[in-house]
FIKOLNU-169055 format. One line per 10 residues: number of its first residue (from 1); their letters; for each residue x, y, z of N, C-alpha, C. Coordinates in pm, whole numbers, plus 32768, in hexadecimal, padded with zeros to 4 digits. Example, Ala and Ser with C-alpha at 12.3 -4.5 7.8 and 13.67 -1.06 7.14 Angstrom:
<nodes>
1 = as = 8527,7DC7,830C,84CE,7E3E,830C,8528,7EB6,830C ~ 8505,7F1F,82C4,8557,7F96,82CA,850A,8003,8313
</nodes>
This chain:
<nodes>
1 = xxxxxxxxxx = 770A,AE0D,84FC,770A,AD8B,853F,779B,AD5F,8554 ~ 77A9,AD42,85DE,7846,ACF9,85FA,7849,AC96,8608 ~ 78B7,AC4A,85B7,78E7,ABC6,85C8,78E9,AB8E,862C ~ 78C9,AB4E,86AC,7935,AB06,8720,795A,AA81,8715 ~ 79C2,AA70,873B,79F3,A9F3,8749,7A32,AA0E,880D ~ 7A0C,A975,884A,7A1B,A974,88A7,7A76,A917,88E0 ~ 7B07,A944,88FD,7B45,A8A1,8922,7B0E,A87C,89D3 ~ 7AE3,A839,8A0D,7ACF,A81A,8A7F,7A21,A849,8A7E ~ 79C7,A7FC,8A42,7928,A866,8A47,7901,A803,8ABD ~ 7939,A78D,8AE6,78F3,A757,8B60,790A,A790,8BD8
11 = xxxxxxxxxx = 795B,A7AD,8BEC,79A2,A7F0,8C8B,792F,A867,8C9D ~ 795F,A8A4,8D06,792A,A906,8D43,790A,A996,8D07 ~ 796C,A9BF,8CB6,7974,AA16,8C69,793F,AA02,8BD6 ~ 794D,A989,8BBB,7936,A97E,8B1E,788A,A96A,8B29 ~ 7848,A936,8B79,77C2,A921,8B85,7793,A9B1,8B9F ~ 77C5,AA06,8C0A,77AF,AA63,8C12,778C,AAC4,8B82 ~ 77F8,AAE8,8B35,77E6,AB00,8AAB,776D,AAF3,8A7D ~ 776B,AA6C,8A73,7702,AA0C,8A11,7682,AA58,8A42 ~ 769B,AA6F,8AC7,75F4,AA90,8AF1,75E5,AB33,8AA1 ~ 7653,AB82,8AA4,764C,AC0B,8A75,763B,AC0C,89E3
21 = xxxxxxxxxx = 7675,AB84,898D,765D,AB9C,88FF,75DB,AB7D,88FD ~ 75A3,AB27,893B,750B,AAEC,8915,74CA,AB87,8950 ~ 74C5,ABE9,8988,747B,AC34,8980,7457,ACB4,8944 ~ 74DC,AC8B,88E7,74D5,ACE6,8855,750C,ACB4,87CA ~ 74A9,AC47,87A4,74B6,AC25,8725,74D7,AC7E,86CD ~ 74A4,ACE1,86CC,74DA,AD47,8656,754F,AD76,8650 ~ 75B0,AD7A,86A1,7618,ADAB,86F4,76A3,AD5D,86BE ~ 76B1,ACA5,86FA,76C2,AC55,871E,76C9,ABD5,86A2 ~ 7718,AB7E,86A2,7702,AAFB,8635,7798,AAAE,8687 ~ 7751,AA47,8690,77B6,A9D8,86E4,77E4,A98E,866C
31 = xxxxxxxxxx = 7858,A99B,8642,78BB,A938,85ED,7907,A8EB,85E0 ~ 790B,A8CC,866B,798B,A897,86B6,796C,A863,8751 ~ 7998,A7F6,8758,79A0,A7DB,8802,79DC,A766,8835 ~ 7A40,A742,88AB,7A98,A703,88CB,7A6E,A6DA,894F ~ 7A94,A660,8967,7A8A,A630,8A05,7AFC,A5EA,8A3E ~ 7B18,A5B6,8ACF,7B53,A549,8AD0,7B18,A4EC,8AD3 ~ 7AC2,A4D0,8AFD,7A89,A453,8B23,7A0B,A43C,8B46 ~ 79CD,A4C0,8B37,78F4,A49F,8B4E,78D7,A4B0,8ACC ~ 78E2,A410,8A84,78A0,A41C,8A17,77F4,A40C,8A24 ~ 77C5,A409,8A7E,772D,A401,8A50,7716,A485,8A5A
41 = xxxxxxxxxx = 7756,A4FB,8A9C,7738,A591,8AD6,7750,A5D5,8A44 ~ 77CE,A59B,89FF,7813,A5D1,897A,77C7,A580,891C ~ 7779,A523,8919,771D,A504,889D,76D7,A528,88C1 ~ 7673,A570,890C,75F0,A5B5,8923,75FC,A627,8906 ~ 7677,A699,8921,769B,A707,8914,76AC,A725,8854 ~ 76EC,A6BE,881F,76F5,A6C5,877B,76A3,A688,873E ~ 763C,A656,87AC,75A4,A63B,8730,7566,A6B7,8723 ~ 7538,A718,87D3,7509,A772,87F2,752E,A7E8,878B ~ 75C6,A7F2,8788,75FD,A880,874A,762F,A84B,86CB ~ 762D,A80B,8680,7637,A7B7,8602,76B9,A7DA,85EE
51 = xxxxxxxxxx = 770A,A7A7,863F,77B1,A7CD,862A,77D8,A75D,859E ~ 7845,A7B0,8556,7871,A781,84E5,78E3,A715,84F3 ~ 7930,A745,857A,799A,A6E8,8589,798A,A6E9,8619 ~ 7992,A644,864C,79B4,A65F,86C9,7A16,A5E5,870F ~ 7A61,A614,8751,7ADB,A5BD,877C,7AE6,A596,880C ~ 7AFB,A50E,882B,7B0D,A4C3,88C4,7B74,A4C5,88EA ~ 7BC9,A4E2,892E,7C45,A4C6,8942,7C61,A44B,8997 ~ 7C1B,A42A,89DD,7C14,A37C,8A0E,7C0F,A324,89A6 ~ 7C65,A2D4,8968,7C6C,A27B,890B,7C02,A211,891C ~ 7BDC,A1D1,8980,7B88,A17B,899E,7B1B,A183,8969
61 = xxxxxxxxxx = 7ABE,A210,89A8,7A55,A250,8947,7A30,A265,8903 ~ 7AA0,A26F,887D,7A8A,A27D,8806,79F8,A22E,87A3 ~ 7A24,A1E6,878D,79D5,A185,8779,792A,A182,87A2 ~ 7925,A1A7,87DD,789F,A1C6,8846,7845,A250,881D ~ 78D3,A2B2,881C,7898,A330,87C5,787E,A35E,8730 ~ 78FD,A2F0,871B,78E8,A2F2,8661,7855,A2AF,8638 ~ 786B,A233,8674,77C9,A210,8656,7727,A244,8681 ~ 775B,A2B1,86B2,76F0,A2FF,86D4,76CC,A366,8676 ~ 7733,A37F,8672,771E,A40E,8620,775D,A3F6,8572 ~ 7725,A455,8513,771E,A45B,8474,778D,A4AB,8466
71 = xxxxxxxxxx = 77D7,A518,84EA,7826,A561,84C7,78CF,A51F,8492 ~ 7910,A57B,8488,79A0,A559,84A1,79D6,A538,8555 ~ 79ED,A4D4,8551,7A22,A4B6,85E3,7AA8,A489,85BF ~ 7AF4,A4CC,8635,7B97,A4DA,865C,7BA0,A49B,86C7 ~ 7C2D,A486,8701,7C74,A444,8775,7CBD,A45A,8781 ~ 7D00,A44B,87FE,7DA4,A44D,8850,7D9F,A4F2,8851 ~ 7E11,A4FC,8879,7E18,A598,88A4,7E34,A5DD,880E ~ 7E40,A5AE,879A,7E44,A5EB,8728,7D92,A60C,871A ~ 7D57,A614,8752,7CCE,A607,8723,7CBC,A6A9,8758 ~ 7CD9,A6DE,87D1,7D09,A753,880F,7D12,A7C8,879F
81 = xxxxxxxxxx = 7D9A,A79E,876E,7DD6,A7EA,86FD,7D7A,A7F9,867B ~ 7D49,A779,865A,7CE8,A76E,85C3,7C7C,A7D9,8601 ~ 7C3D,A7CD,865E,7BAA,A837,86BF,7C07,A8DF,8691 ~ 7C50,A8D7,869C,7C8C,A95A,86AE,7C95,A9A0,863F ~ 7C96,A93F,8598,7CC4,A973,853B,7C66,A973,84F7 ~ 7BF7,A936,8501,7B64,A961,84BE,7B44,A9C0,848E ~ 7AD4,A9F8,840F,7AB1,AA7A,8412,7A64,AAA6,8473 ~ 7AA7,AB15,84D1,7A6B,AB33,8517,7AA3,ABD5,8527 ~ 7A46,AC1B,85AB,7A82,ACA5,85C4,7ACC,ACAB,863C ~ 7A7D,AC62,86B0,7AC4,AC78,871F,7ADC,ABC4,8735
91 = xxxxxxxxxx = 7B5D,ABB4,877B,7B79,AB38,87AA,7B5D,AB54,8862 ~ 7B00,AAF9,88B8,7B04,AB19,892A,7B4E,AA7C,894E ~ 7BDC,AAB4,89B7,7C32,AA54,89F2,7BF5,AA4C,8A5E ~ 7BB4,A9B6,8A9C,7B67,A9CC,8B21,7B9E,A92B,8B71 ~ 7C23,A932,8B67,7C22,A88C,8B5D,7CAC,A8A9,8BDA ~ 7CB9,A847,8C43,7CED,A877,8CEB,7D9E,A839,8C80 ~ 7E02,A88F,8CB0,7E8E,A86A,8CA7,7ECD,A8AA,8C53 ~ 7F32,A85D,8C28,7F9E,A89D,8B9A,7F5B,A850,8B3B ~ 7F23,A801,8B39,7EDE,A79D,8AD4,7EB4,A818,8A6D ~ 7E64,A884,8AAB,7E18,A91B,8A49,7E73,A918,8A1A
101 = xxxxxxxxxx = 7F0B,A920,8A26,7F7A,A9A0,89AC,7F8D,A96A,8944 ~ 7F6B,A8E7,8929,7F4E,A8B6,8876,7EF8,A924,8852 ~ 7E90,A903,888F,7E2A,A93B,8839,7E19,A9D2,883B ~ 7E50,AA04,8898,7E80,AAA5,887E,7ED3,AAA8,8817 ~ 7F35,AA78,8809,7F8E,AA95,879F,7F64,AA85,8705 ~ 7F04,AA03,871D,7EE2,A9EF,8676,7E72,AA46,8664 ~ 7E18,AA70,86B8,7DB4,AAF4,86A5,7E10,AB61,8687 ~ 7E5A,AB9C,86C6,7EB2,AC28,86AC,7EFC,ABF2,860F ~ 7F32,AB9C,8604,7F5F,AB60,855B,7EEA,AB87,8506 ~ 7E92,AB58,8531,7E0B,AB43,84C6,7DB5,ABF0,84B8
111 = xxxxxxxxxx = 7E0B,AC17,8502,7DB6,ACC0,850F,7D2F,ACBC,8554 ~ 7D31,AC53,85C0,7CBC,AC58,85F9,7CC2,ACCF,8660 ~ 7C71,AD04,868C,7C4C,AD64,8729,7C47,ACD8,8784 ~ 7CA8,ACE0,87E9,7C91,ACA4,886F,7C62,ACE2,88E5 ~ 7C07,AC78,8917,7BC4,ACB5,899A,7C0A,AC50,89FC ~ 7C59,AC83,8A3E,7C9C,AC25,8A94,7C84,ABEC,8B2B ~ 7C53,AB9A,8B31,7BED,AB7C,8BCE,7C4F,AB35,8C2A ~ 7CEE,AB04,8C04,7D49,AADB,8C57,7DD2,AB4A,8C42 ~ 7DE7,AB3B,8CCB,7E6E,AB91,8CE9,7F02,AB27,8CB4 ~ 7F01,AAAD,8CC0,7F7A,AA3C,8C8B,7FDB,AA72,8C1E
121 = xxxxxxxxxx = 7F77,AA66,8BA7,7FD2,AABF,8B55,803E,AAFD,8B4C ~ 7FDE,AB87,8B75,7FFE,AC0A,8B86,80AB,ABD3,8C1C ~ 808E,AB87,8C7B,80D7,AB88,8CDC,8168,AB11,8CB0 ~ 8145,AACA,8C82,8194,AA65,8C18,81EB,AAB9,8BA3 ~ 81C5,AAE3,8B64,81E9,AB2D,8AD8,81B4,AB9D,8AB5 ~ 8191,AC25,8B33,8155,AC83,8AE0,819B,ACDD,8AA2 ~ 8232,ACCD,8A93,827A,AD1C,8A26,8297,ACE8,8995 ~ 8277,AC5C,89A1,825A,AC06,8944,81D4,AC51,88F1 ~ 8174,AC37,891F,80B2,AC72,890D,80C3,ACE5,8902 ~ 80E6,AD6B,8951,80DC,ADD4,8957,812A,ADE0,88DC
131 = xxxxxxxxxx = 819A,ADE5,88DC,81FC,ADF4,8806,81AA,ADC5,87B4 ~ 8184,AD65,87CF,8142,AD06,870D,80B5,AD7F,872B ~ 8064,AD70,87AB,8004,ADF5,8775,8013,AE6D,8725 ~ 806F,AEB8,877D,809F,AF33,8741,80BF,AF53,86D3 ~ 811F,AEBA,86AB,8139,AE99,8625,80D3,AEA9,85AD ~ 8066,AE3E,85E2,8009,AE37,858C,7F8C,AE98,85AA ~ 7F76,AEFE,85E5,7F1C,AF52,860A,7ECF,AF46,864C ~ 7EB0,AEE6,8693,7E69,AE96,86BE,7E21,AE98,8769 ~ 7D9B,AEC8,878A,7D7D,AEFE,87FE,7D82,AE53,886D ~ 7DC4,AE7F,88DB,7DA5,AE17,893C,7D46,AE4B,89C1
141 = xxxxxxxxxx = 7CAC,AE1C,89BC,7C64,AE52,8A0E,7C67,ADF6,8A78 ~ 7C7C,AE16,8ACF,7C42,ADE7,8B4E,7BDA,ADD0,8B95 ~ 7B94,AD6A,8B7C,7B44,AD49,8BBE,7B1B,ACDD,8C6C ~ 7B7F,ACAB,8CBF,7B94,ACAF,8D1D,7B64,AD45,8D91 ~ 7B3B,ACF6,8DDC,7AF3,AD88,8E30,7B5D,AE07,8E58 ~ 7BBE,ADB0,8EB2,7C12,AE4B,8EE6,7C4B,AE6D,8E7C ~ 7C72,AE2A,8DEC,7CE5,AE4E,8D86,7C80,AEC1,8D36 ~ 7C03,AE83,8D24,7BA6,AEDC,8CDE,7B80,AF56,8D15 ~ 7B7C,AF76,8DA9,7B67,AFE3,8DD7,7BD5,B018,8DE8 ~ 7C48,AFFE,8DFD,7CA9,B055,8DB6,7CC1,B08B,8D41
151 = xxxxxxxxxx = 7C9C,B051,8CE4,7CB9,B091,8C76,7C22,B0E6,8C4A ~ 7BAB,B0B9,8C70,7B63,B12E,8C68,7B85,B1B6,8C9E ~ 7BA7,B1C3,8D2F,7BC1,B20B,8D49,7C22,B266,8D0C ~ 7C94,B223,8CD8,7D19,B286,8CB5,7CC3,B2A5,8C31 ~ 7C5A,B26D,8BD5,7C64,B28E,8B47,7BD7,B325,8B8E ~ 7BAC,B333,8BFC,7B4F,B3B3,8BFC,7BAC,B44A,8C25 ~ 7C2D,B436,8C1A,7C6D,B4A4,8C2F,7CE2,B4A8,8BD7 ~ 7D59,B501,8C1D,7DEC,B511,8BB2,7E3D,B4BA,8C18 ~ 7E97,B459,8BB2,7EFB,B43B,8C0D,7F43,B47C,8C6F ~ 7F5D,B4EA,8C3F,7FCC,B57D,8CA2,7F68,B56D,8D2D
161 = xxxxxxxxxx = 7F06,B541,8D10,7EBA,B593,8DA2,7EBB,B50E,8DEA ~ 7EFC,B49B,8DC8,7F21,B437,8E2E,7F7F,B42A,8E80 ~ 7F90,B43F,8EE4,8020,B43E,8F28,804B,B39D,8F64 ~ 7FDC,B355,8F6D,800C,B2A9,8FA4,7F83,B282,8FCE ~ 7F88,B203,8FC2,7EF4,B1B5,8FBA,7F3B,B12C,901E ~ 7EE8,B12B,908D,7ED9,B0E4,90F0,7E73,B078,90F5 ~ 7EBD,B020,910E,7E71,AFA6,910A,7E4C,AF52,9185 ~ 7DCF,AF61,91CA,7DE2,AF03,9235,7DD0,AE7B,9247 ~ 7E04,AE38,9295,7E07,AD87,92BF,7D5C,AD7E,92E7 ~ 7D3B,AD1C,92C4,7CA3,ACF6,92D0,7CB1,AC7F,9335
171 = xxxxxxxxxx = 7D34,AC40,934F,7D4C,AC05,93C8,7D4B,AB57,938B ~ 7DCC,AB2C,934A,7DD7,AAAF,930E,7E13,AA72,9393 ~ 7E84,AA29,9334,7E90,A995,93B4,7F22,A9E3,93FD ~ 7F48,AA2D,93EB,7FA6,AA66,9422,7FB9,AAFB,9472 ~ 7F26,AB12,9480,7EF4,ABA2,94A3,7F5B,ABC5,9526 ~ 7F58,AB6A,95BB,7F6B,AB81,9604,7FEB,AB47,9606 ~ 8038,AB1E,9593,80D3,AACE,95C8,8140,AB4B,95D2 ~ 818F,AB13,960C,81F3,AB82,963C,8264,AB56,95E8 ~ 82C0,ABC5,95B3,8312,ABCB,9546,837C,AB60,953C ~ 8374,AB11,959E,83EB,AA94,95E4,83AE,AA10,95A8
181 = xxxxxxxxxx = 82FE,AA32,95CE,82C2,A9C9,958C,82B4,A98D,950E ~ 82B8,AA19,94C9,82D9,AA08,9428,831F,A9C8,93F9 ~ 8399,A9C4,9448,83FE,A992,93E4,83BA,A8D7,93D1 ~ 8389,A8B8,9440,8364,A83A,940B,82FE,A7E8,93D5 ~ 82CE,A85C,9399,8256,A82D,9334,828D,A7D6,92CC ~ 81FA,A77E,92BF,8217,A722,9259,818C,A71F,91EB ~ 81AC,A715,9185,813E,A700,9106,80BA,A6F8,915B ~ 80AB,A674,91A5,803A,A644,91E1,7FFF,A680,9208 ~ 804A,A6E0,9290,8013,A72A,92F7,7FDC,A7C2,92A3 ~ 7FFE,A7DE,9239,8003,A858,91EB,7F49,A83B,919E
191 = xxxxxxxxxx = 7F5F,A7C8,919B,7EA4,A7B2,9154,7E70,A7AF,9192 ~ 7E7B,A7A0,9223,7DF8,A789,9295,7DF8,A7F7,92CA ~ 7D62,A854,9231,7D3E,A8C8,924B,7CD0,A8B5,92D9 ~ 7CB3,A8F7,933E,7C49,A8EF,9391,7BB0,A8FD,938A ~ 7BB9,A92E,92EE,7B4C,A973,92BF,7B25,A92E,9222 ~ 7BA9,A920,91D9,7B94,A910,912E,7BE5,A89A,913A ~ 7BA9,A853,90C3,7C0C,A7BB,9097,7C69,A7EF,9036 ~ 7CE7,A7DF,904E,7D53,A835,9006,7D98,A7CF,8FA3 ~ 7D92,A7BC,8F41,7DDC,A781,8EF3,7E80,A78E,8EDB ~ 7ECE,A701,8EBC,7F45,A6EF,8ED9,7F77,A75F,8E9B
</nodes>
């Protein structure tokens, strides 16, 4: 039986999960779970999976979830980090930004297995993450779609037999700009995916 703890179990990915642990209780034990801000989604989810600790990161909420629930309830973005350091086996990071690399870091501290569902991190500090892993032995799985099928792929053969791995554009907000155009991108224009809501 594996531990999970889930930082982000409301979003897209973390519900997702939830649906895969609930269909193997034997498998599976939810110990952990974090939100920003759907506390009625995150008190239904830790009545359902009888999470031991679970943390809001919307301060407002607090209050709302503590009195809901018998568990340990956390807040502010330290609540992230506390989700992370639980007994657990795998920590799944499913939460949109750099906001995840707390809680990567204090999982890889804590000798947790991370399943990593944001690229931020890794793109923020992944020589930061990638050392303290290595350091501490520590597997970083990928779970994000194209990151995960990359690395399935490379782990069904020998590295030697890779010569370069190509990645194609799926066609964001800059598909068709011309290299002149670039230069004047701004934050704003960089989130208005055509397709996905892209976080800052």
């Amino acid at each position: 039986m594996k531990k999970i703890a889930i930082i982000g179990s409301t979003g897209f990915i973390g519900t997702q999960a939830l649906q895969v642990i609930e269909k193997h209780p034997d498998k599976f034990q939810v110990v952990a779970l974090t939100a920003h801000s759907s506390a009625d989604l995150l008190i239904s989810q830790a009545n359902k999976f009888h999470a031991e600790y679970v943390g809001i990161s919307d301060e407002s909420a607090y209050k709302t979830v503590k009195a809901a629930l018998k568990c340990k309830v956390g807040t502010g973005e330290a609540c992230l980090s506390e989700a992370a350091r639980v007994d657990c086996d795998i920590v799944l990071v499913a939460v949109v930004g750099c906001i995840g690399l707390r809680s990567v870091l204090a999982a890889i501290d804590s000798g947790k297995r991370v399943a990593l569902a944001n690229k931020e991190p890794l793109v923020s500090a992944g020589s930061l993450v990638m050392r303290r892993a290595k350091e501490k032995g520590i597997p970083l799985i990928p779970v994000d779609s194209e990151h995960s099928a990359i690395w399935q792929c490379l782990r069904c053969g020998r590295q030697a037999d890779v010569k370069r791995l190509i990645l194609t554009a799926s066609g964001g907000p800059f598909y068709h700009s011309t290299p002149s155009q670039l230069l004047s991108v701004t934050p704003e224009i960089a989130v208005k995916h055509p397709t996905w809501r892209m976080g800052k």
